[in-house]
C-alpha positions, -999 to +999 in steps of 0.1 A: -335+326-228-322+332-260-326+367-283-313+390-306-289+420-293-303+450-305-266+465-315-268+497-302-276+483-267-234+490-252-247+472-220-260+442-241-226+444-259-206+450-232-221+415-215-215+395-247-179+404-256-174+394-221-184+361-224-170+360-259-133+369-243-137+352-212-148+321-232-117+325-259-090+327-235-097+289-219-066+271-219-051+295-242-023+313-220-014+332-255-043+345-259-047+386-261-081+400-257-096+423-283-104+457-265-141+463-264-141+493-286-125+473-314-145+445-316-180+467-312-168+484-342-165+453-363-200+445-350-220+477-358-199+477-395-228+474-419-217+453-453-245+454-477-233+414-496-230+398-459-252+406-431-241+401-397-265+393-365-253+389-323-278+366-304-273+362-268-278+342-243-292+355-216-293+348-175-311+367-148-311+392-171-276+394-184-258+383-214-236+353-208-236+336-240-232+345-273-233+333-314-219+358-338-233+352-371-224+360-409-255+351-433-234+359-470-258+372-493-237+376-528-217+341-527-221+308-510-255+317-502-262+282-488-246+288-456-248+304-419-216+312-402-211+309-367-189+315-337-211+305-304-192+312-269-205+306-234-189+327-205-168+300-185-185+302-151-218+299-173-218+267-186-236+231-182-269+248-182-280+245-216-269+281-233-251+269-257-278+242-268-299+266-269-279+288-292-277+261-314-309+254-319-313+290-330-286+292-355-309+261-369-336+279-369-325+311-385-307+288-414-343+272-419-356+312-419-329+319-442-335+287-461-297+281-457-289+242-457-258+246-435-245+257-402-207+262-403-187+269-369-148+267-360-134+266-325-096+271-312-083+239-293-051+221-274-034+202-301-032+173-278-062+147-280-084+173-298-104+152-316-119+142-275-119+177-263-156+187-249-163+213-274-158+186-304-177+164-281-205+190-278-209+194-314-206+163-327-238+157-298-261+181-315-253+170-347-221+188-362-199+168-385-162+170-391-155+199-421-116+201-418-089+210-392-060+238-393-031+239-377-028+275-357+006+290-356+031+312-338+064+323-349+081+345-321+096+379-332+120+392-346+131+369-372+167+367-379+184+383-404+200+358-414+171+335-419+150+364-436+181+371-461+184+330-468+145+329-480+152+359-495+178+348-517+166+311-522+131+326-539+156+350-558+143+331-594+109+349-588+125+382-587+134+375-625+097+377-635+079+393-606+083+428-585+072+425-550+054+460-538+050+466-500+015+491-488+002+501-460-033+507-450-046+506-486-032+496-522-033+516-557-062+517-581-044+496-608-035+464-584-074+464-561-087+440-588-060+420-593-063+417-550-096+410-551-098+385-576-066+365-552-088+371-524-123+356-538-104+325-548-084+315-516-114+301-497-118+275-534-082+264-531-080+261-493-083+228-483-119+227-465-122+184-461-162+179-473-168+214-479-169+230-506-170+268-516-178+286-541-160+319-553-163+348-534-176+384-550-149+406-532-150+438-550-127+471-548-152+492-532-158+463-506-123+457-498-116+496-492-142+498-473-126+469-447-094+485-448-111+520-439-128+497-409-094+485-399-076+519-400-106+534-378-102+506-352-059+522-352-052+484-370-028+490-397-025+462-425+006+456-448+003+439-478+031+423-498+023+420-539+040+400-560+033+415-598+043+400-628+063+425-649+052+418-679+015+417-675+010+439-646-011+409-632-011+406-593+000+367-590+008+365-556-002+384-519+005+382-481-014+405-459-004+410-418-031+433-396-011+449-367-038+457-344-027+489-323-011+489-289-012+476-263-010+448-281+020+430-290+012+405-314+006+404-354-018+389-375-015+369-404-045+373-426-037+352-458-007+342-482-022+332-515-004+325-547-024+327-581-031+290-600-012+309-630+017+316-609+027+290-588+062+268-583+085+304-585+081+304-548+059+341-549+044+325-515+078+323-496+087+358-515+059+381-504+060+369-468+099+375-464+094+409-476+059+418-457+079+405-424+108+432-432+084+453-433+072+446-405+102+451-385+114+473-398+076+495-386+072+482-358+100+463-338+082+460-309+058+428-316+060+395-298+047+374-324+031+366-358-007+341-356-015+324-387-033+292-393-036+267-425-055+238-430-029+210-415-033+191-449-016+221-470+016+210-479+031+239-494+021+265-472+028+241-441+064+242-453+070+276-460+058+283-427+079+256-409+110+272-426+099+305-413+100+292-374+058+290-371+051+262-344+024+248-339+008+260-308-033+244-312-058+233-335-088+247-358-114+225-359-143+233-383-178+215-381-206+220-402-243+210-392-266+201-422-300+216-421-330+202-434-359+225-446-388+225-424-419+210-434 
C-alpha cells in the first residue's frame, strides 16, 4: 500500500528514515547516517516557494519504503523531485513500483511534465547496476552523471599554501571573506543571485533549468534551519574590490558530532568573473577555515557532474577521489486524458 505520512506521525517517520538509511548505506562502507532528529527537522521545515511531501510505503502496517518529494513552486515549475528508497530486507515486492507510479500520479495532479530522481552508485559498471536497471524499466531516461568525491583530512600545508599562492593573481582584484553560520546584509544578494544561477551552468546532459528565485529572507531562513539542527556552514566569498560584487563562493556544512565528515555544498564562480582562478581561491581559504575550527574531521563529500572540466581539476589538485557515481534520471509525464 502506498500513502502519504502525515508528518507529525514520529512512528511513521521513525519507520521511513529507517528505510531511507538502511537503504542509503548499501554498498556504501563510507556512508554516515543522518541522526533521526536531523533529518525530521529538514522534513517538518515549511518553505513557502517549494513544498515538500513523504509518501511511504507501507507493509503489515509499517513503513518500509519511502519517496521524499520537492514540488518547486516559484522556478522550474515543470518538475517533481524525487529520492525513492526501499528498506533492503524489503525489496522485490513491488514497493518501489508502486512508489513510482505515485510520483507519476502526483506530477499529472500537479500538472508537472517531469519526474526527476538521482541515486548514489559503485563507480564500477554503473551504467548495469539494478537501480539504473530499475529505472530505465519504468521508464526513466538518462539526465546526466556526477562524479562523487572524497578528499581525506587534513590537507597539507604545503599543498593548501601551493593553491594558495598559484591563485595569488586573484587576490589583485578580489578579497576573499570567511563566515560562519550566516553572511552580512550587503553580500546576501550578491549570494543569492550565485546560488540561483549554479543549477543553469551545471552541466545537467538533456536537462535543462531554469534560474532559481533564491532570495535573502529564504536563504536565512536555511541557514537558521541548519544552525538549529547544531550544522554549522562556512562560506568563502570572493568580492571584487572595486564593485563590491560577490563574483565567486564555496560553502562547506559541518554537521555536528558524532560525525566526522564535511560537506561540500557548492563552489560557484560568476560568468563575469571567471579565468582568475576565484574557484580554486575560495575553497583553499574555506578549507583553512575549516581546520583551523574544527581539526577533528575525516573527510570532505562533494560531487560535480563528471563532464565539468574545470571544477573536476581543481578538485583533482585538491586530493578528491573518486569514490562512486551520481546518476540522475528523469521520467517524462504525459498529461492525462
Amino acid at each position: 500500500m502506498i500513502k502519504q505520512i502525515d508528518l507529525q506521525d514520529d512512528t511513521a517517520l521513525r519507520q521511513a528514515h529507517e528505510a531511507l538509511e538502511r537503504s542509503s548505506a548499501v554498498d556504501r562502507p563510507w556512508f554516515e547516517p543522518t541522526p533521526y532528529d536531523e533529518w525530521v527537522a529538514d522534513v517538518r521545515f515549511v518553505e513557502p516557494e517549494e513544498r515538500f511531501e513523504l509518501w511511504g510505503a507501507w507493509e503489515d502496517d509499517r513503513v518500509v519504503g519511502a519517496a521524499m518529494v520537492w514540488l518547486p513552486d516559484a522556478d522550474n515549475t515543470w518538475m517533481l523531485w524525487t529520492e525513492l528508497d526501499v528498506h533492503p530486507d524489503h525489496r522485490g515486492r513491488g514497493h518501489g513500483t508502486g512508489l513510482v507510479e505515485q510520483m507519476v500520479s502526483r506530477a499529472r495532479d500537479e500538472k508537472r511534465t517531469t519526474v526527476l530522481t538521482e541515486f548514489r552508485v559503485p563507480q564500477k559498471d554503473f551504467e548495469n547496476h539494478p537501480y539504473r536497471r530499475f529505472a530505465l524499466a519504468r521508464g526513466f531516461e538518462p539526465g546526466w552523471v556526477e562524479n562523487v568525491r572524497h578528499m581525506p583530512l587534513p590537507v597539507s600545508e604545503e599543498l593548501l599554501t601551493r593553491h594558495r599562492d598559484a591563485s595569488a593573481k586573484a587576490a589583485e582584484a578580489y578579497d576573499v571573506k570567511l563566515f560562519a553560520g550566516d553572511v552580512p546584509d550587503e553580500y546576501v544578494q550578491g549570494l543569492c543571485d550565485l546560488y540561483n544561477l549554479l543549477g543553469v551552468d551545471a552541466p545537467s546532459g538533456v536537462v535543462e533549468f531554469e534560474p532559481e528565485t533564491m532570495t535573502p529572507k529564504r536563504v536565512r531562513d536555511f541557514w537558521a534551519l541548519q544552525r538549529q539542527q547544531g550544522r554549522t556552514r562556512l562560506f568563502a566569498l570572493a568580492i571584487d574590490r572595486e564593485t563590491g560584487a560577490v563574483a565567486a563562493h564555496s560553502d562547506l556544512v559541518v554537521p555536528p558530532p558524532p560525525s566526522t565528515q564535511v560537506w561540500q555544498w557548492g563552489t560557484y564562480v560568476h560568468r563575469d568573473h571567471r579565468g582568475h582562478r576565484l574557484g580554486m581561491a575560495v575553497k583553499v581559504a574555506n578549507l583553512r577555515r575549516l581546520q583551523e575550527d574544527f581539526p577533528g574531521r575525516t573527510l570532505v563529500r562533494t560531487s560535480n557532474a563528471d563532464n565539468n572540466a574545470y571544477m573536476v581539476a581543481i578538485n583533482e589538485d585538491l586530493g578528491f577521489e573518486i569514490v562512486e557515481k551520481g546518476v540522475a534520471m528523469r521520467l517524462p509525464v504525459a498529461a492525462a486524458e
